[in-house]
N, CA, C and O of each residue as an XYZ file, in Angstrom:
216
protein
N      11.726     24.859    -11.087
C      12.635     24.071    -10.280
C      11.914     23.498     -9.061
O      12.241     22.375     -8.678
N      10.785     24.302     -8.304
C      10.095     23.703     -7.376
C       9.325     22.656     -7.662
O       9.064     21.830     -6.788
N       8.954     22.568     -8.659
C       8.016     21.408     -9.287
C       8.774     19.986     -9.184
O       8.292     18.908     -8.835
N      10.394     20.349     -9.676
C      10.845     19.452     -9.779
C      11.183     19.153     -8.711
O      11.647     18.038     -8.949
N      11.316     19.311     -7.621
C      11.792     19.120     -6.208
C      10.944     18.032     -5.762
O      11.283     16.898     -5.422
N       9.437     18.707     -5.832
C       7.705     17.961     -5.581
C       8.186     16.637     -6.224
O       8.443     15.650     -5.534
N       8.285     16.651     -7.420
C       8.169     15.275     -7.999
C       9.418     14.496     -7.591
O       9.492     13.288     -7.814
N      10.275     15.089     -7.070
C      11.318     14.190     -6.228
C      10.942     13.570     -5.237
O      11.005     12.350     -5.081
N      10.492     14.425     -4.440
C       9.458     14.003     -3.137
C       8.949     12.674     -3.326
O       9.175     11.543     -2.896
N       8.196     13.227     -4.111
C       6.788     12.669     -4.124
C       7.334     10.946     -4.855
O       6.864      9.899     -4.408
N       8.037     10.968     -5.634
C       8.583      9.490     -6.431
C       9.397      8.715     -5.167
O       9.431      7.492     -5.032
N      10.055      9.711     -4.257
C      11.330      9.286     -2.748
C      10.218      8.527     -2.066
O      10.512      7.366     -1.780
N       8.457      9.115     -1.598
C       7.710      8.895     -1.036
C       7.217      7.736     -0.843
O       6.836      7.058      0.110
N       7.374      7.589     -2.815
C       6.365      6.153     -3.526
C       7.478      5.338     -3.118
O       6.917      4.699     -2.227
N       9.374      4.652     -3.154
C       9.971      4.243     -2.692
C      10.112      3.700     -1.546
O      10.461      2.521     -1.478
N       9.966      4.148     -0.872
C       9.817      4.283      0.971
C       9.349      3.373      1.102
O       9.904      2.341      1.479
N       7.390      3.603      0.632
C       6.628      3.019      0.857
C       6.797      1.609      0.637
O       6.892      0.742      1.506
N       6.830      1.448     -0.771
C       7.380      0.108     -1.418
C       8.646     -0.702     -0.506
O       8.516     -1.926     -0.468
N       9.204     -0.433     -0.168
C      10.187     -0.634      0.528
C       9.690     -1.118      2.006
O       9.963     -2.182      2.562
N       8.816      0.053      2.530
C       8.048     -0.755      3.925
C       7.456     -2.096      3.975
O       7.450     -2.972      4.841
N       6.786     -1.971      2.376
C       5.488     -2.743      2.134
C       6.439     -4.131      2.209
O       6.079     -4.943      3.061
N       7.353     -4.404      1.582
C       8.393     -5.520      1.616
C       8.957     -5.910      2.669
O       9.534     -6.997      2.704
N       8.879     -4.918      3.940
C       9.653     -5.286      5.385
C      10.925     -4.768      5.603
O      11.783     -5.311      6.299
N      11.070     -3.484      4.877
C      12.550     -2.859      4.581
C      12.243     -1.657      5.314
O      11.765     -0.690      4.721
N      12.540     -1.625      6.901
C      12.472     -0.133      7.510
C      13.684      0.386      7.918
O      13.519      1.429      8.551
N      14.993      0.013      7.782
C      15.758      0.743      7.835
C      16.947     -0.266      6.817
O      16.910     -1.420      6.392
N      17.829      0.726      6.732
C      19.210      0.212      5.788
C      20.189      0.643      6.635
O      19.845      1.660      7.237
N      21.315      0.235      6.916
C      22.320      0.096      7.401
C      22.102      1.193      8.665
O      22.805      2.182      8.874
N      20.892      0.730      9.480
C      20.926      1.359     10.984
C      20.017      2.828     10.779
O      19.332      3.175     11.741
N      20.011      3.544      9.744
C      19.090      4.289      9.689
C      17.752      3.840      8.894
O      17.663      3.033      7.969
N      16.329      4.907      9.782
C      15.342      4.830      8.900
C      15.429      5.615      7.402
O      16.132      6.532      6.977
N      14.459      4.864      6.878
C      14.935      5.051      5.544
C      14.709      6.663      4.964
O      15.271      7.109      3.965
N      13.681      7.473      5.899
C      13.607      8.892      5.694
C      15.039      9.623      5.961
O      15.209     10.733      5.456
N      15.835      9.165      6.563
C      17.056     10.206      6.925
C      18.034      9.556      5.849
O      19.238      9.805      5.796
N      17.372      8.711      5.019
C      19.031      8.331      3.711
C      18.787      9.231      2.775
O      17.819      9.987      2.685
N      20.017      9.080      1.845
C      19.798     10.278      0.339
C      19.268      8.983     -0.470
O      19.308      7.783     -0.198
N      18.876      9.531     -1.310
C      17.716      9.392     -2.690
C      18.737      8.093     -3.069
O      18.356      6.931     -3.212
N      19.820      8.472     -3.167
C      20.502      6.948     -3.994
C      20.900      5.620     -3.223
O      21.034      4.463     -3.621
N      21.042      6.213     -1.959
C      20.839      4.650     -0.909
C      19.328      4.071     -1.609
O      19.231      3.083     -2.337
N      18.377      4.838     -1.237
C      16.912      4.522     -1.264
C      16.682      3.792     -2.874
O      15.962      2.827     -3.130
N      17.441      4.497     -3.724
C      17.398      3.350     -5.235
C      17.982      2.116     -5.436
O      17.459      1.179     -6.039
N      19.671      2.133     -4.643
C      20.238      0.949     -4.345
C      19.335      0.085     -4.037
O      18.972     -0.837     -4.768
N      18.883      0.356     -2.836
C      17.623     -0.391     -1.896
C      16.345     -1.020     -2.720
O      15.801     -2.114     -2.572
N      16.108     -0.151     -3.467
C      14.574     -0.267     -4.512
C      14.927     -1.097     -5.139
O      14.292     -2.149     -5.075
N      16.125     -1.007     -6.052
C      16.589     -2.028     -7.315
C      16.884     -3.918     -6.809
O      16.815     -5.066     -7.246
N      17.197     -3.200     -5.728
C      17.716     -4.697     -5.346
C      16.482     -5.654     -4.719
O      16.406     -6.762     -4.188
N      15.653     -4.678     -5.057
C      14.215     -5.881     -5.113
C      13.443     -5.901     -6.020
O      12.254     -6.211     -5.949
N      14.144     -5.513     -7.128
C      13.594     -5.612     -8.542
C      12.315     -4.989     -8.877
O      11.518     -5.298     -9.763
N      12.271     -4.165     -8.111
C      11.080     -2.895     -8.728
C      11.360     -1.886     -8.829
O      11.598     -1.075     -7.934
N      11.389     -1.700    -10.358
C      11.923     -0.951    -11.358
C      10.917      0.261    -11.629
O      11.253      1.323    -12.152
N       9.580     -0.075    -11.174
C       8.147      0.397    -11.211
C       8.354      2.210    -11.752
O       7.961      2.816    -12.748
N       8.974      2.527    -10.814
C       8.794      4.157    -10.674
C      10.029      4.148    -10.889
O      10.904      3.488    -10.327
N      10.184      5.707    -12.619
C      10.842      6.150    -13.430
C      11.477      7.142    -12.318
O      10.884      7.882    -11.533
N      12.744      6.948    -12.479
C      13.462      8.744    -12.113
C      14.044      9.344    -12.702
O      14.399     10.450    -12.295
């Protein structure tokens, strides 16, 4: 189960980033480290990088 946590992390991480890299540092007033995982996919999808499996 810890493993799977890591690879949550670690895929939330690769998101973020992608998301910075585009000019996306916060979503609706927060930075994007204090949202849950499914704001952060909303966010991902809607710039059409589909890249990284979850």
């Amino acid at each position: 189960m810890e493993t799977n946590k890591k690879v949550s992390e670690s895929k939330r991480d690769k998101m973020i980033e992608e998301l910075v890299s585009n000019g996306v540092f916060k979503i609706d007033g927060k930075q994007l480290y204090e949202l849950p995982l499914q704001s952060l996919m909303q966010e991902y999808e809607a710039f059409g990088q589909t890249d990284i499996q979850m």
